[in-house]
Each structure stands twice: as structure tokens, then as C-alpha cells.
Backbone as ProteinMPNN parsed JSONL, in Angstrom:
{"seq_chain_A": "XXXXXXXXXXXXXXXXXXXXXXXXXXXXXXXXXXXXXXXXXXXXXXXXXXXXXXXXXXXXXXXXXXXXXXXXXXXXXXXXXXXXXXXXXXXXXXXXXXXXXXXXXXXXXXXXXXXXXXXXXXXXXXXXXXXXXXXXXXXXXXXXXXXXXXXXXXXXXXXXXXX", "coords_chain_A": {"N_chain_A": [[10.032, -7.12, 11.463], [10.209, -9.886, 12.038], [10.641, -10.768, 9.082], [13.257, -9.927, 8.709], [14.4, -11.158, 10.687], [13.862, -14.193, 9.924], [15.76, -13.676, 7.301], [17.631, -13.483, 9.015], [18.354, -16.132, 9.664], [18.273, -17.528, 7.347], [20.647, -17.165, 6.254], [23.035, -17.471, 7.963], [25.777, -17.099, 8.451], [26.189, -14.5, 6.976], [27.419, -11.506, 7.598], [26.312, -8.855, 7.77], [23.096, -7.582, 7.868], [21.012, -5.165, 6.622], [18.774, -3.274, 6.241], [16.082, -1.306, 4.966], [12.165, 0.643, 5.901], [9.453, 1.262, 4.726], [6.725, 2.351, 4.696], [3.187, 3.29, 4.951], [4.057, 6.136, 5.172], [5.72, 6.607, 7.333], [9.251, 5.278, 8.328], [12.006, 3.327, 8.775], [15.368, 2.224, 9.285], [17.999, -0.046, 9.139], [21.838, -0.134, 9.729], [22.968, -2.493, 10.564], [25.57, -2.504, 12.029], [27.307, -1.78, 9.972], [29.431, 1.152, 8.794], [27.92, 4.464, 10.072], [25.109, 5.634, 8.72], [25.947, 3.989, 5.771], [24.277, 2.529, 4.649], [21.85, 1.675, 5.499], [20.246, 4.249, 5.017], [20.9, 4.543, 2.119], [19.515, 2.387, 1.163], [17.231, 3.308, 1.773], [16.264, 5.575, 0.372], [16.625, 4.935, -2.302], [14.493, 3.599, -2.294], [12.567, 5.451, -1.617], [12.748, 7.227, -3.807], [11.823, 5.76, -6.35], [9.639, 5.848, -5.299], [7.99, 4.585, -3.949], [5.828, 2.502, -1.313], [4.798, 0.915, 1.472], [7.223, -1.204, 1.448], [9.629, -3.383, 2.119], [13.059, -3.368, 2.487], [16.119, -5.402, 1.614], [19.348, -5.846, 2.674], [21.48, -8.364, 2.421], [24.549, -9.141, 3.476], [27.573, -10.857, 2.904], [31.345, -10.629, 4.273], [33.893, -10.216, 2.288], [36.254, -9.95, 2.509], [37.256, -7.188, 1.474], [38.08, -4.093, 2.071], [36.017, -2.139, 1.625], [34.829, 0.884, 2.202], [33.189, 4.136, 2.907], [32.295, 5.42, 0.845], [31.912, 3.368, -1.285], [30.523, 1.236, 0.188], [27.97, 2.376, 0.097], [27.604, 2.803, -2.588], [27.439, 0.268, -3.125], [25.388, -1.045, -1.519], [23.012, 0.666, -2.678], [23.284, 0.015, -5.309], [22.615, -2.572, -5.512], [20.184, -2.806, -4.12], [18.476, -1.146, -5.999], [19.117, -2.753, -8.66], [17.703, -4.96, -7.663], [14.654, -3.761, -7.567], [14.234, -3.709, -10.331], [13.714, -5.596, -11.211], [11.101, -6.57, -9.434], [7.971, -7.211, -8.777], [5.601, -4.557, -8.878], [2.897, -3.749, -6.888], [0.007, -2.201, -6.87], [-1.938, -0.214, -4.461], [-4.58, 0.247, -3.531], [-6.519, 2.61, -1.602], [-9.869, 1.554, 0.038], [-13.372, 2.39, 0.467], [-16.146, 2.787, 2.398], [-19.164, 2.555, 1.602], [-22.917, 3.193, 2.48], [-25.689, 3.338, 1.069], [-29.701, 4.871, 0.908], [-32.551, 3.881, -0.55], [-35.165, 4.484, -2.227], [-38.044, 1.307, -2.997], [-38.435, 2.094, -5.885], [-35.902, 3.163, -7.036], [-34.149, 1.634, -6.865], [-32.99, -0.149, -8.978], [-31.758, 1.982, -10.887], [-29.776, 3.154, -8.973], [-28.477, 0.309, -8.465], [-27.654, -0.555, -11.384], [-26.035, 2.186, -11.701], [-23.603, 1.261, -9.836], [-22.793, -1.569, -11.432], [-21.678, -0.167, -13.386], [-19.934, 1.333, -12.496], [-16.172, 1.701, -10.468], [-17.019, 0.532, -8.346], [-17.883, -2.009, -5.646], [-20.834, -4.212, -4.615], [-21.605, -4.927, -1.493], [-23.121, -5.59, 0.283], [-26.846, -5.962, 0.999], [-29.697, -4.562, 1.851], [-33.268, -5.05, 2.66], [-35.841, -3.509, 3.696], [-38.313, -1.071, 4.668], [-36.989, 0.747, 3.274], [-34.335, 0.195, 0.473], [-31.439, -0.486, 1.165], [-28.328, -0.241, 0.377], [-24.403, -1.325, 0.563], [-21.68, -0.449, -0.273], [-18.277, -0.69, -1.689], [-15.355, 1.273, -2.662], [-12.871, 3.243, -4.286], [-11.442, 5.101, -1.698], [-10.934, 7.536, -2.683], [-12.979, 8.385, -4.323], [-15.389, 8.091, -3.197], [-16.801, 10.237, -2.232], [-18.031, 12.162, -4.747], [-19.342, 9.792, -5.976], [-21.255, 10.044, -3.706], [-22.434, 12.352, -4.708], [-23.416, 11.817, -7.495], [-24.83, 9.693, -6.757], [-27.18, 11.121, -5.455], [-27.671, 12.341, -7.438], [-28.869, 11.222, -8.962], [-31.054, 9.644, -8.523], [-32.297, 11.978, -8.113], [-32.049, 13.723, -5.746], [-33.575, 11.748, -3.873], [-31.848, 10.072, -2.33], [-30.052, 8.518, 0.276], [-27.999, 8.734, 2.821], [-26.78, 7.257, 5.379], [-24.849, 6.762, 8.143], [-21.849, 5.008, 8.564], [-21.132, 2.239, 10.472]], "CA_chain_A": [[11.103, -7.726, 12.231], [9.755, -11.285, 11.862], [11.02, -11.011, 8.134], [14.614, -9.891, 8.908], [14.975, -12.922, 11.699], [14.194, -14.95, 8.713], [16.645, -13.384, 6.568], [19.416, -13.811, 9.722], [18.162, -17.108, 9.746], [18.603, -17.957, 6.543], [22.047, -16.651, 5.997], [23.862, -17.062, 9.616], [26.98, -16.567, 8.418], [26.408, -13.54, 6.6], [28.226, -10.225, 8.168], [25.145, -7.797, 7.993], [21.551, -8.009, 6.849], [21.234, -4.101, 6.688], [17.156, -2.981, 5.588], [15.237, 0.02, 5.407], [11.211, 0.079, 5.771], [8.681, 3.081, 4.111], [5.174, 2.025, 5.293], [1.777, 4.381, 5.169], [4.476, 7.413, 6.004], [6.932, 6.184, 8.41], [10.131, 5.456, 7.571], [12.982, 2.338, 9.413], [16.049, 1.644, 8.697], [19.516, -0.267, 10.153], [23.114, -0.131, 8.981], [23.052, -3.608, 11.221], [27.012, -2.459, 11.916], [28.54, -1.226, 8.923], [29.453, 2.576, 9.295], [26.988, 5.032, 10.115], [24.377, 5.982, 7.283], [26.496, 3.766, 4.412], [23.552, 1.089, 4.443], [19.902, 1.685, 5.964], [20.016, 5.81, 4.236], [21.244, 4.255, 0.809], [18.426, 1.764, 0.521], [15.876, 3.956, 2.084], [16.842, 6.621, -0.869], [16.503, 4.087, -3.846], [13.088, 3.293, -2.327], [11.823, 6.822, -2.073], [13.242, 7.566, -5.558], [11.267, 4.88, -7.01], [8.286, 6.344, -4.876], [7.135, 2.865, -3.075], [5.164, 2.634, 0.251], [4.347, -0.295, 1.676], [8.027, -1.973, 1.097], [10.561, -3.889, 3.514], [14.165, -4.117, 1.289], [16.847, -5.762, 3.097], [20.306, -6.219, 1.759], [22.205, -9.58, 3.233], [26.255, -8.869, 2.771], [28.781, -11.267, 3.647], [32.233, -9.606, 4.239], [34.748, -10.814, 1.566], [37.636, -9.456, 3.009], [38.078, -6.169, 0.942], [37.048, -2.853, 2.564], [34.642, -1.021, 0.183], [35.098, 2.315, 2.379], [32.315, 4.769, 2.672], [31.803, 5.442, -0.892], [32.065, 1.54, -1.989], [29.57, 0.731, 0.874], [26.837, 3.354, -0.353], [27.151, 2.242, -3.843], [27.064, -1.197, -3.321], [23.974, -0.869, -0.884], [22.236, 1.263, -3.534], [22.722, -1.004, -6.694], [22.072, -4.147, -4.821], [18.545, -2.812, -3.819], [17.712, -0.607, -7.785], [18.992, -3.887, -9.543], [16.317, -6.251, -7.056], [13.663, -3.23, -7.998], [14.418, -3.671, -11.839], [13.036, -7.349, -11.657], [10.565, -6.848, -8.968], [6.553, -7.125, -9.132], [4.662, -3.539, -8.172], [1.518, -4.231, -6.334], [-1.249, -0.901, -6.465], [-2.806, -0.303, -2.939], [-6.021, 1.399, -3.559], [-7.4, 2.461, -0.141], [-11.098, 1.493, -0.113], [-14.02, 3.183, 1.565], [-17.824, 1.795, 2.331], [-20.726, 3.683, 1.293], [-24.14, 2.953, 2.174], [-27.448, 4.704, 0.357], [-30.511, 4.155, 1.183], [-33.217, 4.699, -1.837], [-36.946, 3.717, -2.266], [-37.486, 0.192, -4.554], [-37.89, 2.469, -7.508], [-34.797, 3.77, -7.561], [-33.119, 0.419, -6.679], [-32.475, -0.197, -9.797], [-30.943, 3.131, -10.889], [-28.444, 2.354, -8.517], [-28.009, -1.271, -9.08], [-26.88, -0.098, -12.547], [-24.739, 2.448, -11.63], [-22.689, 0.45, -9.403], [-22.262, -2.48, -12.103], [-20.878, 1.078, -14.738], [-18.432, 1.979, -11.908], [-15.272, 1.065, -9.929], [-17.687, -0.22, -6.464], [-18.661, -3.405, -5.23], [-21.83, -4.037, -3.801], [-21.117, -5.577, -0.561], [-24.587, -5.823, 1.618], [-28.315, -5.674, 0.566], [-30.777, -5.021, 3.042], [-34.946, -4.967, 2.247], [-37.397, -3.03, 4.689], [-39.275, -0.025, 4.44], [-36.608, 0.812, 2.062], [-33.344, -0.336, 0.384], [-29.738, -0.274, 1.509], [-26.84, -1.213, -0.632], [-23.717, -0.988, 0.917], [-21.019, -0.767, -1.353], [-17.166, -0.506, -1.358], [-15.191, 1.614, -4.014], [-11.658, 3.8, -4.126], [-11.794, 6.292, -1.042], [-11.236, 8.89, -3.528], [-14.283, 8.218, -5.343], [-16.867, 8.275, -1.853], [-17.445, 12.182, -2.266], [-17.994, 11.908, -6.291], [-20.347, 8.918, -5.535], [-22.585, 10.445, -2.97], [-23.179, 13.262, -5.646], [-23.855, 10.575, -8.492], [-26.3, 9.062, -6.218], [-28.011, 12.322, -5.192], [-28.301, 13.206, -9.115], [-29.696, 9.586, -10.499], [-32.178, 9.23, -7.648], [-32.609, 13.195, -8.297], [-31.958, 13.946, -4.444], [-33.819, 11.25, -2.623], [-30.672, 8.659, -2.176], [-29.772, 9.155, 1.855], [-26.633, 8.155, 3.832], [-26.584, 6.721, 6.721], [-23.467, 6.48, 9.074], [-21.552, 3.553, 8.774], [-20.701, 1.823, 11.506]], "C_chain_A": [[11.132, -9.242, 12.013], [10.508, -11.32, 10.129], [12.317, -10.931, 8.175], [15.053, -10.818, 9.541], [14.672, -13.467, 11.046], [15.231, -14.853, 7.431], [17.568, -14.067, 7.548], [19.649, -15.097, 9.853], [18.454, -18.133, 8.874], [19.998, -17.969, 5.466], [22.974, -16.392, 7.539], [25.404, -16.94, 9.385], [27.221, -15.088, 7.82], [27.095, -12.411, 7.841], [27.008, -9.092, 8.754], [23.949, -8.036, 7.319], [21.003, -6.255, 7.274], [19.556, -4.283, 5.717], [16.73, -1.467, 5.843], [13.791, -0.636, 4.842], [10.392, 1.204, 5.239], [7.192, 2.449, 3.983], [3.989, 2.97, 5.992], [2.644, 5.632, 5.741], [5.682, 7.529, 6.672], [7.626, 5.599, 7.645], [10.943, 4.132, 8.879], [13.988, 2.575, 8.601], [17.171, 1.102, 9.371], [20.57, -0.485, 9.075], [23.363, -1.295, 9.288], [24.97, -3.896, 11.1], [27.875, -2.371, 11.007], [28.485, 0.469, 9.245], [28.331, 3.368, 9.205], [26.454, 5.638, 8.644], [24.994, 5.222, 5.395], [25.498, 2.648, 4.005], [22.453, 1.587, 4.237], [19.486, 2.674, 5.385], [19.762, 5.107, 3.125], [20.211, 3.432, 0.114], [17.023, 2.56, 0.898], [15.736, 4.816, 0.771], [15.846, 5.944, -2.206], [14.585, 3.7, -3.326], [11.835, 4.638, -2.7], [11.892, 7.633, -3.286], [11.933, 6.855, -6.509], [9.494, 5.377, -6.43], [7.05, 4.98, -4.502], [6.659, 3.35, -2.037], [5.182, 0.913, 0.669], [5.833, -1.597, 1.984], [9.09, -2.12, 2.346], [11.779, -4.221, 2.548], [15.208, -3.867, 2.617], [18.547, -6.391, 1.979], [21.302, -7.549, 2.73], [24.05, -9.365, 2.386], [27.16, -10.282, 3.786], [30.102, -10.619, 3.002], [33.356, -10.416, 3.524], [36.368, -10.649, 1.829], [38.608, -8.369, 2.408], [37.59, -5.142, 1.487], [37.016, -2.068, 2.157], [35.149, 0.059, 0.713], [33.835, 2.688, 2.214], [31.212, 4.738, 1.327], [31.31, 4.183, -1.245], [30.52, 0.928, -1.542], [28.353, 1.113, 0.347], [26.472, 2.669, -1.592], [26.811, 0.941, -4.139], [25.403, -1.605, -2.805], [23.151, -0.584, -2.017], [22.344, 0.407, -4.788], [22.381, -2.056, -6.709], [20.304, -4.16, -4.943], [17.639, -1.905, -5.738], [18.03, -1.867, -8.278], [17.876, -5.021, -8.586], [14.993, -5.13, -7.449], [13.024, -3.376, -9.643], [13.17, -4.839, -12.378], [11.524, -7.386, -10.701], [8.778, -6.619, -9.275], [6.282, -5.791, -8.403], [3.249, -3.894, -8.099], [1.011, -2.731, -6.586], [-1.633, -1.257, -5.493], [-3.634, 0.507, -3.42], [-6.784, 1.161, -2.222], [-9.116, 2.88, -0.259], [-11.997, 2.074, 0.892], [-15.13, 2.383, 1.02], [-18.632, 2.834, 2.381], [-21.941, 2.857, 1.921], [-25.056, 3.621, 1.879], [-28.454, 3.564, 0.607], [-31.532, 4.982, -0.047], [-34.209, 3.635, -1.254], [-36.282, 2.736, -3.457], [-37.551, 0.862, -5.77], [-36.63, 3.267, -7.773], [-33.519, 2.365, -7.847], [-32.185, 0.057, -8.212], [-31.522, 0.597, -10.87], [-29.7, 2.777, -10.503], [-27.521, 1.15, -8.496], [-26.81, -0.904, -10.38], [-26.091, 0.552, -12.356], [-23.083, 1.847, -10.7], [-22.114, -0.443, -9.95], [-21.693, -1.5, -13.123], [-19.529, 1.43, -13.813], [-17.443, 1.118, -11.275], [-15.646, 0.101, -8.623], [-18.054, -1.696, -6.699], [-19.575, -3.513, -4.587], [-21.516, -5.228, -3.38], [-22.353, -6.172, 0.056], [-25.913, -5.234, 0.979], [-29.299, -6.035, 1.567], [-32.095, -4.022, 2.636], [-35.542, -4.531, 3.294], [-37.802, -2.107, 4.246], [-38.683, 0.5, 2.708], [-35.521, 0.099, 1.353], [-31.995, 0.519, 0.702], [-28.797, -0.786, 1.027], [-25.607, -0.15, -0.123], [-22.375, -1.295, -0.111], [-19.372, -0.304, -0.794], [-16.309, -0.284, -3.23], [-13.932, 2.155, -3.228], [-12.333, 4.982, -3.099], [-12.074, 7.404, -1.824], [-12.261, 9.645, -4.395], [-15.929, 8.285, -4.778], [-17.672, 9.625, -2.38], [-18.198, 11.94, -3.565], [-19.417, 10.82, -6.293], [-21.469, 9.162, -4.967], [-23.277, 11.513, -3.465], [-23.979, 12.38, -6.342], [-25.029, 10.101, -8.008], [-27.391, 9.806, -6.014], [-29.145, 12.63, -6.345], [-29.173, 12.067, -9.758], [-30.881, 9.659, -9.571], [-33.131, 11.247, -7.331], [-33.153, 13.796, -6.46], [-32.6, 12.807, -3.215], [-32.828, 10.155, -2.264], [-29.95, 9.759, -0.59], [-28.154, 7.919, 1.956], [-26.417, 7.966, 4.777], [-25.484, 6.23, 7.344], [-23.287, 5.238, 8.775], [-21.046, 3.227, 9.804], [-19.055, 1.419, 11.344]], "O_chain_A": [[12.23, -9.757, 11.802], [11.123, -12.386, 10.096], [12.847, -11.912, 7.652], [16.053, -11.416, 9.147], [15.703, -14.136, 11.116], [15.46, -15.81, 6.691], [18.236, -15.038, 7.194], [20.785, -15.498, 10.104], [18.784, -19.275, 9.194], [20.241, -18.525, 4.395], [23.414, -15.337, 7.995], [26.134, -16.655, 10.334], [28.263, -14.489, 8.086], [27.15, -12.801, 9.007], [26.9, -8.651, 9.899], [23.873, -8.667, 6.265], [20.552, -6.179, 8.417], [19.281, -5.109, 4.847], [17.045, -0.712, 6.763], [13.653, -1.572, 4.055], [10.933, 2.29, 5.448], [6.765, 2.126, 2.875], [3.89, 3.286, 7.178], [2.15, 6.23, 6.697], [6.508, 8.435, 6.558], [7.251, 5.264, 6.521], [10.332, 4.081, 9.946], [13.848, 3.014, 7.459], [17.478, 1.774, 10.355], [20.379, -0.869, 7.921], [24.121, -1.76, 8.437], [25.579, -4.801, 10.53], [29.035, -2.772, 11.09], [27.554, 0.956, 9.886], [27.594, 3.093, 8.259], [27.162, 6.003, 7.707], [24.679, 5.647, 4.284], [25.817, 1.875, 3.101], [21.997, 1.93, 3.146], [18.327, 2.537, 4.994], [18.577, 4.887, 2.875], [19.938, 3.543, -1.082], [15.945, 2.377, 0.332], [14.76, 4.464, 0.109], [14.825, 6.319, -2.783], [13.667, 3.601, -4.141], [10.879, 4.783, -3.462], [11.144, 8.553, -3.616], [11.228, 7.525, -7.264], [8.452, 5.244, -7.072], [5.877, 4.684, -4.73], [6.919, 4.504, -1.694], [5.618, -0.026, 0.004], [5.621, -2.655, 2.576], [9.33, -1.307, 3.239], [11.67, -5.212, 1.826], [15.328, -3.155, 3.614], [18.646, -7.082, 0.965], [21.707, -7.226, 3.847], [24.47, -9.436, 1.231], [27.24, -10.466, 5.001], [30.209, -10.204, 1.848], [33.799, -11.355, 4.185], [37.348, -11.21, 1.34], [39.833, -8.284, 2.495], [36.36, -5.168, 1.442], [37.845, -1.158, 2.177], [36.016, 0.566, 0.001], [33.114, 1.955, 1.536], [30.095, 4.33, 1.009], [30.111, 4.087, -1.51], [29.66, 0.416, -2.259], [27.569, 0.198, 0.094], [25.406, 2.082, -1.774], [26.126, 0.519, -5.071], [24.529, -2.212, -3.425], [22.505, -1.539, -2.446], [21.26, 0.11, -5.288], [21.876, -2.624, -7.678], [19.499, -4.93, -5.467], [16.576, -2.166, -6.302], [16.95, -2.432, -8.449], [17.332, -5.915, -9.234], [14.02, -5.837, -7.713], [11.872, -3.229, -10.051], [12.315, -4.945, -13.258], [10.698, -8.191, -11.132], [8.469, -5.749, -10.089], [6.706, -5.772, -7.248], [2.552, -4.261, -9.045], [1.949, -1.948, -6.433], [-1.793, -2.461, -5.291], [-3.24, 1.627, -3.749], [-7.385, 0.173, -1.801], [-9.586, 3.987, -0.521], [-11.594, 2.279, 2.037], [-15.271, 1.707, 0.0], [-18.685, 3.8, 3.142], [-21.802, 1.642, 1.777], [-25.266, 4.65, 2.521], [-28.416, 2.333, 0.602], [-31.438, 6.156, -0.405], [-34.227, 2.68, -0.477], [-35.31, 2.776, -4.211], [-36.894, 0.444, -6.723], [-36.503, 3.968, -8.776], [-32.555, 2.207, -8.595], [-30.962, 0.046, -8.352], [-30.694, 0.019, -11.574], [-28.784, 2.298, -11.171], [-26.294, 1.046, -8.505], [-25.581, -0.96, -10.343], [-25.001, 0.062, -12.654], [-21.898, 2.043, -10.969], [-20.979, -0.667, -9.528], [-21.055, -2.143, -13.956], [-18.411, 1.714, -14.243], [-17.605, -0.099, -11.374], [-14.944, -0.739, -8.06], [-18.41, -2.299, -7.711], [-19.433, -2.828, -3.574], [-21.244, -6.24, -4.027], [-22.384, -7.384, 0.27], [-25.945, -4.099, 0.502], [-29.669, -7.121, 2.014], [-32.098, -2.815, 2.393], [-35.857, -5.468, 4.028], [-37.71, -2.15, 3.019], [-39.256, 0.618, 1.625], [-35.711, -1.083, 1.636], [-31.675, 1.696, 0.538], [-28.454, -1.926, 1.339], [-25.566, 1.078, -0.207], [-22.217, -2.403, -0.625], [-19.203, 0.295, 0.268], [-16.395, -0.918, -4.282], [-13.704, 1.873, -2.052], [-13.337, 5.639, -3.376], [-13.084, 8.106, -1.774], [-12.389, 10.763, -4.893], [-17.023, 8.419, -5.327], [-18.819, 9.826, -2.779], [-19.258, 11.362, -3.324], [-20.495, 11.281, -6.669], [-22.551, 8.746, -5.381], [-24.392, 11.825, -3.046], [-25.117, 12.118, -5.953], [-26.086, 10.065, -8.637], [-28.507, 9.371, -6.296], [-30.342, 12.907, -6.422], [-29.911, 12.065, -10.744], [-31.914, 9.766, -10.231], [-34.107, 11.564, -6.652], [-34.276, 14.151, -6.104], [-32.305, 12.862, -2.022], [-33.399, 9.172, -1.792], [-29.594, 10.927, -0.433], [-27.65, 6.927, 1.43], [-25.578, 8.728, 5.257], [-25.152, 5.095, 7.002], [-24.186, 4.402, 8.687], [-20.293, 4.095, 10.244], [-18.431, 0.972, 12.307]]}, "name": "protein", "num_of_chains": 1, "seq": "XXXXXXXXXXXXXXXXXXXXXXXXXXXXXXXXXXXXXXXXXXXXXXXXXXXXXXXXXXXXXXXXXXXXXXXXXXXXXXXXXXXXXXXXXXXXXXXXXXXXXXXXXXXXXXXXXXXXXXXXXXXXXXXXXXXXXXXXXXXXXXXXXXXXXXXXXXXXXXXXXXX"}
């Protein structure tokens, strides 16, 4: 919302500032007073086509004094927002997860190594009885990981809840 009151803000004469939003699932959108579904649908569409998440597209119209009509409105909505996709940067979201294993010092190094071969980061290193390296990698990759660790340390690599 804070981004659209900068749009209305930055265009106060415009007519409509019409957006749709598609974030972790959920879905927004406003026609912001042009006829029902010829706006906020049309860009929601072109977003889910394109198969985005995460994205806020917002179309700013001032009214020229010809009336598009249904049809006109739709299409204009929709090539406004695919021609700003054409040019635009795609970000990757990779949703991360935190591991921690705990291994004796001779394995430390085992693991050390495989963490600098894979996609993780080792986040936290903590020394007592034994070691704990807490690491952060692609969720998808946790499960897959806590095998890996099982098999190099040939079952003694533990897991301890993360907080």
C-alpha cells in the first residue's frame, strides 16, 4: 500500500493507478474505478502467466479523453504490464533453512569440507565436548544434507533442534 500512495503521489493527476499483487500465494488486486475486472484481473493474469511471486505491478493511466471500452481497457492493462516485464530484472528467492550437526573433532573436518563442496553456509561454530556447525543452505536441500552428514561421519553426525 505504501508503494501505491507513492505512485498516487507521484502522478496526482493521473485518472487511475490500477495494481495487482501475487505474494507467497495470495493474490490483490484493484481496478481503482475503471469497470469491473478490465484492470486489477488483466495484470494479475500477465503476472501469473509469466509465473512471478513476490511482485507488486501497478499500471498509472491518465484518461485522454477516448473510451477504450471493455476490450480496449483489458488490452491496454495487459500490454502495459508484459511490455514493463520484457525489460524488467528477475530476482530468484531461494527459501533457506538452518541446519545444525553436531560431530566429534574428528569428523570436523569431514564436514568442514563438505560444506565448502556444497550450496550451505556455515553460519555458527561452537567448541565443547563436541562440535556444532550451524549452517544455512536451500530448504530443499535440509533432508538430502542430514543424509550426507549421516553417511561422511558414517552415522555419528546428530541434530539437534534448532531454536
Amino acid at each position: 500500500m505504501a508503494e501505491l500512495r507513492l505512485l498516487r503521489e507521484a502522478h496526482p493527476a493521473a485518472t487511475h493507478v490500477c495494481w495487482a499483487l501475487l505474494a507467497g500465494g495470495q493474490s490483490g488486486m484493484s481496478d481503482d474505478g475503471e469497470p469491473s475486472g478490465t484492470a486489477g484481473r488483466p495484470i494479475l493474469e500477465v503476472l501469473r502467466h509469466h509465473d512471478l511471486d513476490g511482485v507488486l505491478a501497478a499500471v498509472v493511466r491518465y484518461y485522454g479523453g477516448v473510451k477504450l471500452g471493455a476490450g480496449g481497457l483489458v488490452r491496454a492493462y495487459t500490454d502495459a504490464i508484459a511490455r514493463a516485464l520484457q525489460s524488467a530484472a528477475r530476482v530468484e528467492r531461494i527459501a533457506l533453512a538452518r541446519l545444525t550437526v553436531e560431530v566429534g573433532y574428528p569428523d570436523e573436518t569431514r564436514v568442514r569440507h563438505w560444506i565448502e563442496q556444497t550450496q550451505a553456509t556455515l553460519v555458527e561454530s561452537a567448541y565443547a565436548m563436541t562440535v556444532r556447525l550451524t549452517i544455512e543452505l536451500p530448504a530443499t536441500a535440509a533432508d538430502a544434507a542430514r543424509d550426507t552428514l549421516r553417511d561422511i561421519t558414517q552415522g555419528r553426525a546428530g541434530f539437534p533442534r534448532h531454536d
